[in-house]
Every structure is written in C-alpha cells, then in structure tokens.
RODO-2510 file (C-alpha; in nm, 4 decimals, decimal comma):
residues 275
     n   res          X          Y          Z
     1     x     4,1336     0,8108     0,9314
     2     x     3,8139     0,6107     0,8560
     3     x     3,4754     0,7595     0,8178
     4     x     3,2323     0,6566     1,0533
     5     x     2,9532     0,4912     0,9243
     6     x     2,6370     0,5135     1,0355
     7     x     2,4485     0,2535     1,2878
     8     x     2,1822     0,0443     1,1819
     9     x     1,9192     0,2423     1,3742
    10     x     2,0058     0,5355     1,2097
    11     x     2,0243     0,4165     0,8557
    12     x     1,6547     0,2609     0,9310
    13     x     1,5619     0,5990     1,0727
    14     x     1,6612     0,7634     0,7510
    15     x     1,4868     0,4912     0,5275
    16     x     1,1716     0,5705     0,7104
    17     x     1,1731     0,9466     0,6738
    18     x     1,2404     0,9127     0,2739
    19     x     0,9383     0,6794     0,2616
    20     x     0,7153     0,8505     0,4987
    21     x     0,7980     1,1863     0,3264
    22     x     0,7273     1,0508    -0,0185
    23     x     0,4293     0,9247     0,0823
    24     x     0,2886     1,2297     0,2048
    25     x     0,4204     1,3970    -0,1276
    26     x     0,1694     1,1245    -0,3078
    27     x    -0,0867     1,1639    -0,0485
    28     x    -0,1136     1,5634    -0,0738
    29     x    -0,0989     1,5451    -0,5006
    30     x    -0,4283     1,2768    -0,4407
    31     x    -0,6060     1,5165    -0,2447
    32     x    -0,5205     1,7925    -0,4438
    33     x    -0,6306     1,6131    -0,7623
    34     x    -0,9608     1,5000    -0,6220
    35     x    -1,0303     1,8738    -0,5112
    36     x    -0,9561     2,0087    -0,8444
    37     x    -1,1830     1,7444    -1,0086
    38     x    -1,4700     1,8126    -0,7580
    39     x    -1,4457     2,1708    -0,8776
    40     x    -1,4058     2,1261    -1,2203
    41     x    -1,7803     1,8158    -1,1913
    42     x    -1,9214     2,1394    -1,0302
    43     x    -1,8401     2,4195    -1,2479
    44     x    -1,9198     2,2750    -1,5620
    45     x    -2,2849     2,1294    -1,4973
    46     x    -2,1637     1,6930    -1,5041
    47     x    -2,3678     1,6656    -1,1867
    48     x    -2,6872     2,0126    -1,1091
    49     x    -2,4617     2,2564    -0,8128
    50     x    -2,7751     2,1323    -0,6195
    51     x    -2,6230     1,8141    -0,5576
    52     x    -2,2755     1,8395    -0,6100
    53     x    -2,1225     2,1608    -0,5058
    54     x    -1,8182     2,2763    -0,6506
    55     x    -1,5242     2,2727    -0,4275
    56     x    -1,5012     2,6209    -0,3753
    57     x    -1,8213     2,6796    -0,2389
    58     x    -1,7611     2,3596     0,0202
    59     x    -1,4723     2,5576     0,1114
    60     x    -1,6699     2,9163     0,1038
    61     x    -1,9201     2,7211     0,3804
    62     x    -1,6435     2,5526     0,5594
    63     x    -1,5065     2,9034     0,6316
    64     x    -1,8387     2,9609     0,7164
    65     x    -1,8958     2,7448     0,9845
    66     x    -1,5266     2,7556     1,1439
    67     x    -1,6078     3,0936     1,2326
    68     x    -1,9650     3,0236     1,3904
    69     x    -1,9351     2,9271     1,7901
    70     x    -2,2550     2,6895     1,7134
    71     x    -2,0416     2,4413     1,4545
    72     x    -1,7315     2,4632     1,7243
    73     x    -1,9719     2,3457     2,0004
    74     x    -2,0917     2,0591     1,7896
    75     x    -1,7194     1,9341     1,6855
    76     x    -1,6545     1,9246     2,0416
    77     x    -1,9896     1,7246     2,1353
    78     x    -1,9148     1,4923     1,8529
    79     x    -1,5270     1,4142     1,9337
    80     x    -1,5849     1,3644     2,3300
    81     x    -1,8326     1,1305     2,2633
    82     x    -1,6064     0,9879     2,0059
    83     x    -1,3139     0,9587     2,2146
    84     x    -1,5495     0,8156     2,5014
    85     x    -1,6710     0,4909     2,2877
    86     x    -1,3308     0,4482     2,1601
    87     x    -1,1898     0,4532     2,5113
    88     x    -1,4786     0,2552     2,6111
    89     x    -1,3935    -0,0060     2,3309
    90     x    -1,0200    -0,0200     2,4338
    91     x    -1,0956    -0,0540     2,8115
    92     x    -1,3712    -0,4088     2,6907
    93     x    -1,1463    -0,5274     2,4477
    94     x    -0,8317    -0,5216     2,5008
    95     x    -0,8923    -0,7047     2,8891
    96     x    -1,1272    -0,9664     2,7390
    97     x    -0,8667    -1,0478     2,3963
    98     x    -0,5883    -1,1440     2,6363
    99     x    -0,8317    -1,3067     2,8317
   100     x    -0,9573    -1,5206     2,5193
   101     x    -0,6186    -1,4989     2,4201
   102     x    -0,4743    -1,6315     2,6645
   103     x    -0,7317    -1,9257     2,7983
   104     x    -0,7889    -2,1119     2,4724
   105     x    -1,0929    -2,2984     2,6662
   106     x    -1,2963    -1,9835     2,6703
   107     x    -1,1749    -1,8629     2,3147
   108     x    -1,3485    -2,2116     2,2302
   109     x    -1,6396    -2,1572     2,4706
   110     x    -1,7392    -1,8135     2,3587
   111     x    -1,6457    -1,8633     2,0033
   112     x    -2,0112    -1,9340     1,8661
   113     x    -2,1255    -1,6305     2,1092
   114     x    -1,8873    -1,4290     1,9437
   115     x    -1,9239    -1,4630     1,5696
   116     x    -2,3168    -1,4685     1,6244
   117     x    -2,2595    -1,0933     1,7570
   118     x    -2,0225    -0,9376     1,4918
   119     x    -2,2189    -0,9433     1,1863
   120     x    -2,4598    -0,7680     1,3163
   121     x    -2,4824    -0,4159     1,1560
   122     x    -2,4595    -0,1332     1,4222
   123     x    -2,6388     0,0963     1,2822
   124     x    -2,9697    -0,1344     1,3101
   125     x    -2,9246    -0,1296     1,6718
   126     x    -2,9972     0,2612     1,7163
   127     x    -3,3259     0,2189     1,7163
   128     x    -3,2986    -0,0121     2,0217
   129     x    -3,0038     0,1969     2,1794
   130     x    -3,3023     0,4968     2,1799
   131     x    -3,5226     0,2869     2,3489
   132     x    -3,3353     0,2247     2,5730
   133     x    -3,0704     0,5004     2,6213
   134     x    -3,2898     0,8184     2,4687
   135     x    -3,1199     1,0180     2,2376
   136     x    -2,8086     1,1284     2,4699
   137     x    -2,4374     0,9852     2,5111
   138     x    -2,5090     0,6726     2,6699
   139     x    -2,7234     0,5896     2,3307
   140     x    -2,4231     0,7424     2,1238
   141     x    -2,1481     0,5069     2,3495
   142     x    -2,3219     0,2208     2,3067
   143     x    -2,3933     0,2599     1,9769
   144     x    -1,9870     0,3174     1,8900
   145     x    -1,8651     0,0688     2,1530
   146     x    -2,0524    -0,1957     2,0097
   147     x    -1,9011    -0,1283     1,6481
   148     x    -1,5644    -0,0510     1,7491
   149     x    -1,4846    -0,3586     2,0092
   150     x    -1,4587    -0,6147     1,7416
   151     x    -1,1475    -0,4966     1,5530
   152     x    -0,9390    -0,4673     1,9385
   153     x    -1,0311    -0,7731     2,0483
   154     x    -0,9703    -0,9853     1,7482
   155     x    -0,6336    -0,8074     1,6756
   156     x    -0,5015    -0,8387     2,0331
   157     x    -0,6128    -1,2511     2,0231
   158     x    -0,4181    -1,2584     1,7228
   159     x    -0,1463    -1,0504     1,8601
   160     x    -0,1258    -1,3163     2,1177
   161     x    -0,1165    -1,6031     1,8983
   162     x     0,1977    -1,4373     1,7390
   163     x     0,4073    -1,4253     2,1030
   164     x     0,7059    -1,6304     2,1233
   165     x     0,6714    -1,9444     2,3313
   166     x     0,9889    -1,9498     2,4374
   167     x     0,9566    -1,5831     2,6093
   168     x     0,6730    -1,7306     2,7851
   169     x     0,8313    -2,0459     2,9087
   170     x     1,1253    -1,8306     3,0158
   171     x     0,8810    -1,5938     3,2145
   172     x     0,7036    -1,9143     3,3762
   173     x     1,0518    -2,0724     3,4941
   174     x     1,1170    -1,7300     3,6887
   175     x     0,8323    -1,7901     3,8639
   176     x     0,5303    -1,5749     3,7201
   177     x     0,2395    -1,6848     3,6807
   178     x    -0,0116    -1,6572     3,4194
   179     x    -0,1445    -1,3118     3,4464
   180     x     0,2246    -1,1732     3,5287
   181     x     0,3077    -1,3509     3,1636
   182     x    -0,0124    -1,2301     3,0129
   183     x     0,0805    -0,8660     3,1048
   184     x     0,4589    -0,8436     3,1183
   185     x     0,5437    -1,0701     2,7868
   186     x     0,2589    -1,1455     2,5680
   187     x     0,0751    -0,7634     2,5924
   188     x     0,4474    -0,6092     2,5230
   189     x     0,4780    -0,8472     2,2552
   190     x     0,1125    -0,7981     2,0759
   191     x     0,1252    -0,3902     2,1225
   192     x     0,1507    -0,3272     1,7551
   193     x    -0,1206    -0,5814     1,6597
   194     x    -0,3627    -0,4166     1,9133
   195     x    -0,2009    -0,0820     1,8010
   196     x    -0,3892    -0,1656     1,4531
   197     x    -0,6919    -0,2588     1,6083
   198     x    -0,7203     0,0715     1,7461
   199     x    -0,6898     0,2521     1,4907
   200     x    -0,9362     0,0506     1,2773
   201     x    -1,1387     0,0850     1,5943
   202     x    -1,1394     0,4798     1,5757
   203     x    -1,2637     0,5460     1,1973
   204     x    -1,5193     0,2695     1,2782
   205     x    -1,6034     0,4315     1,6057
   206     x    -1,5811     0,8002     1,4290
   207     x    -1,8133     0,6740     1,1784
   208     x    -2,1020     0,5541     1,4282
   209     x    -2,0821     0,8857     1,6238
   210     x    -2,2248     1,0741     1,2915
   211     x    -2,4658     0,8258     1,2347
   212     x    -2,6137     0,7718     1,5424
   213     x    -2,6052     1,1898     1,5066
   214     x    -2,7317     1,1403     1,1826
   215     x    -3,0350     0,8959     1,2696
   216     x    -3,0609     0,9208     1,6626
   217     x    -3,1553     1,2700     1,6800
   218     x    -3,2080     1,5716     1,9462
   219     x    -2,8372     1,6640     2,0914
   220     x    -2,5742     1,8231     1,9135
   221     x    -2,2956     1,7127     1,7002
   222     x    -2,1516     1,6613     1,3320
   223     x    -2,4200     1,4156     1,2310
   224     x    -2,6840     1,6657     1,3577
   225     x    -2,5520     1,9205     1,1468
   226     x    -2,5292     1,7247     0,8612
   227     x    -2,9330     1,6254     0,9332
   228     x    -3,0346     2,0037     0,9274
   229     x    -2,8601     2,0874     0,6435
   230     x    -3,0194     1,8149     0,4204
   231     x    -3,3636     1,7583     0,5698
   232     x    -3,4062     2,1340     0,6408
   233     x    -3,2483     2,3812     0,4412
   234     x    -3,1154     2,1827     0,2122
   235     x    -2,7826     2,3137     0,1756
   236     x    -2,5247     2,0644    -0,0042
   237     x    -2,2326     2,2267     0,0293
   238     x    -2,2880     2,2539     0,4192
   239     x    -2,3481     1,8760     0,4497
   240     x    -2,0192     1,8140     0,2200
   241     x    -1,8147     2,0760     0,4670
   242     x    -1,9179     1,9237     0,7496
   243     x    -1,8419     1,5522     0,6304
   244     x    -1,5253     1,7349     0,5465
   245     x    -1,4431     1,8216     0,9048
   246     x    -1,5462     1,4659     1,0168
   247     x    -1,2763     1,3162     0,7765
   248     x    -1,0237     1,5638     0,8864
   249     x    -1,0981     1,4235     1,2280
   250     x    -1,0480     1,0737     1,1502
   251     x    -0,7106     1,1796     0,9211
   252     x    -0,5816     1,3501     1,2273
   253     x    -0,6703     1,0524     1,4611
   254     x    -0,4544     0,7875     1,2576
   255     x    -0,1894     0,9837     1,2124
   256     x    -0,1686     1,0426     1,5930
   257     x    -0,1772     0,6833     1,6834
   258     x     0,0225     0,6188     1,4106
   259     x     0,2780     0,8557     1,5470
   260     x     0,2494     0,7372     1,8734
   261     x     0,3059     0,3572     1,7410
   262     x     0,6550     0,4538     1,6269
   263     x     0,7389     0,6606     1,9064
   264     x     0,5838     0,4288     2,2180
   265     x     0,6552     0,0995     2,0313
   266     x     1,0217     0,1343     1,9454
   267     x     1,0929    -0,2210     1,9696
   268     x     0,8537    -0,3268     1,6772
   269     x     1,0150    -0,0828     1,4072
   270     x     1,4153    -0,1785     1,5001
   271     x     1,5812    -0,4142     1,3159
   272     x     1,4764    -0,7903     1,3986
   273     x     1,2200    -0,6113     1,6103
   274     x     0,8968    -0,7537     1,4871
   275     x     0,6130    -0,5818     1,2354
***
C-alpha cells in the first residue's frame, strides 16, 4: 500500500501555521524584551520615574484602572466612536474607489481634487471640526473619517487596476453590464487589496479618536484620560497605561481583520490564488 500524501491545500495550511506560530514566538520575545528594558530605564534612574515610569508601576496603574467602572466607560466611548469612523470610512471609500476605479474619466477628473486633499494633516482640522461639530461624536467621526478614507480608497483603485481583463470581458459577453462587473468580478477580485486598506485605515482611524480626545476636549474617552492625567495630576504612569490599552486595541483590531482575511478571502491565500 502507498501512503497518502497530503493535498496541496493542506501542505499550504501547514506552512502557514509554522510561520504564523513562529512569528508570534518572535513577536511575544520583542514585547517581552522592550518591557524588561522599560523596567530596567526606570529602576535605575537613565530617565527621573517622573517621566518614565518603570514598567511595573504602568502595570500597578493599569490594574488600577481595569478595575475602575469610570476607565471601562471611557474604552467603550472611545472604541464605538472608533468603530463608527472606520465604518464610516469603509462605507465612502470603498463605493467611490470602484467608482474611480472603474470610470478612468473621473479618476482623471478628480485626480487634482484628490491629491490637493490628502496631505492635509488631520489633526489641524479639529479645530474646525469643533467649530463646527462641538466637542461630541460627529466632531470625533469627522475628524477619523477624514484620516482614515484615503488608505481604502486608494487600495481598492489599485485593487482594481490589478483585475484580470479577461474575467471582465468574459463577464461583459454574458451580458452584465458595468456595475454587475464592477461588483461581481472586479470587488471579488480586489478584496485583499481593500482588505489592507482597512486595516491601515483602523490604526489611522484608532489614532485620530485619541487625539481628537486628546485636543478636542469635554466627552469621555482614552484621549481624555490621557489629558487629565498629564495636564492635571500629572501622573505618567497613568498616561503610559492608558496608551497601553489604546495599542492593545489597535493589536487586537489587526489581528481580527487579519483573521478574517484568511478565513473570508480563501481564494487569495490558495495556491495560484492571488496575494
């Protein structure tokens, strides 16, 4: 009898679990080495405890604050809003990328429109989103939506500049037309480009939300917390916990779209599937 070998799928399945579980081998040894070396900067004077806690007391305060209802209430405020630009981002630019995408006479038209808009820094436009929002969501949505829309849409027109010609031709000779090509051939086909955009989208996103916290203020949120601690009681290793929680936040947000890449996006990670 001959032994059965294993399928191609399976083989790649196993390749990627050796890879993704040394990876996370070298990820957690990182973060353990930069804790220890923020404790040992802390404990033996480098940089005054005043301004560099050691990494134990970050931890002493993030216990701290887990366990006080107040800091709960604020990591919920700050990853609703969160999740609301990001979904706001997704719903503007995905639609208008295959648009673009898709029409190369308005890519051309709204070209100069476009790169006069991206450069501009987002944070410089809370002080207008105030004005004209006050200090609430909407200013906080804006604010995010704004940042995050230009990694979406730029990754799904590329995404669409990638799609096979010949699927498209072959979808046209059946008889569908150009948004029925648009949405049942080139979207399939530039998922894990606007996959990527997404998740670029949601640090970017993650990162306004804390500022506009940060610099907006009234409300409640990470970035508010952050404010008190260093304009009011001064209390370093708070500010450092809570930026802690805010990176956890982000970490747990990739890895979830990340996850859900491989598992909703089978086709890109098979053999001769794509990226």
């Amino acid at each position: 009898m001959h032994a059965r070998r294993p399928n191609g799928c399976t083989t790649v399945s196993r390749v990627s679990a050796n890879r993704l579980s040394s990876a996370t081998v070298r990820g957690v040894i990182g973060v353990a080495a930069f804790l220890v070396v923020g404790e040992v900067i802390g404990r033996i004077g480098i940089v005054a405890r005043n301004y560099l806690p050691p990494t134990s007391d970050v931890f002493e305060a993030l216990w701290r604050m887990l366990r006080d209802e107040g800091f709960g209430t604020d990591v919920l405020v700050s990853t609703g809003n969160w999740l609301l630009g990001l979904a706001t981002a997704v719903a503007i630019g995905v639609p208008l990328g295959l648009l673009l995408g898709s029409v190369p006479m308005l890519n051309e038209v709204s070209r100069l429109v476009v790169e006069f808009l991206r450069p501009i820094p987002s944070v410089a436009l809370i002080p207008l989103a105030v004005l004209l929002f006050g200090t609430g969501t909407e200013m906080r949505v804006f604010v995010m939506t704004f940042a995050a829309i230009w990694p979406i849409l730029f990754n799904t027109i590329y995404g669409l500049m990638e799609v096979d010609p010949l699927a498209k031709e072959t979808a046209r000779s059946y008889g569908s037309g150009r948004l029925a090509v648009a949405l049942r051939v080139s979207l399939p086909s530039a998922a894990p480009f606007v996959l990527t955009g997404v998740r670029l989208a949601a640090a970017i996103a993650l990162i306004l939300e804390v500022t506009a916290e940060l610099f907006g203020g009234g409300g409640r949120g990470i970035g508010t917390v952050i404010s008190v601690a260093i304009y009011g009681s001064g209390q370093k290793d708070v500010v450092l916990a809570a930026t802690l929680v805010a990176g956890m936040l982000g970490l747990l947000a990739n890895l979830a779209l990340e996850y859900g890449g491989r598992r909703g996006l089978v086709w890109a990670h098979q053999p001769g599937g794509g990226r």
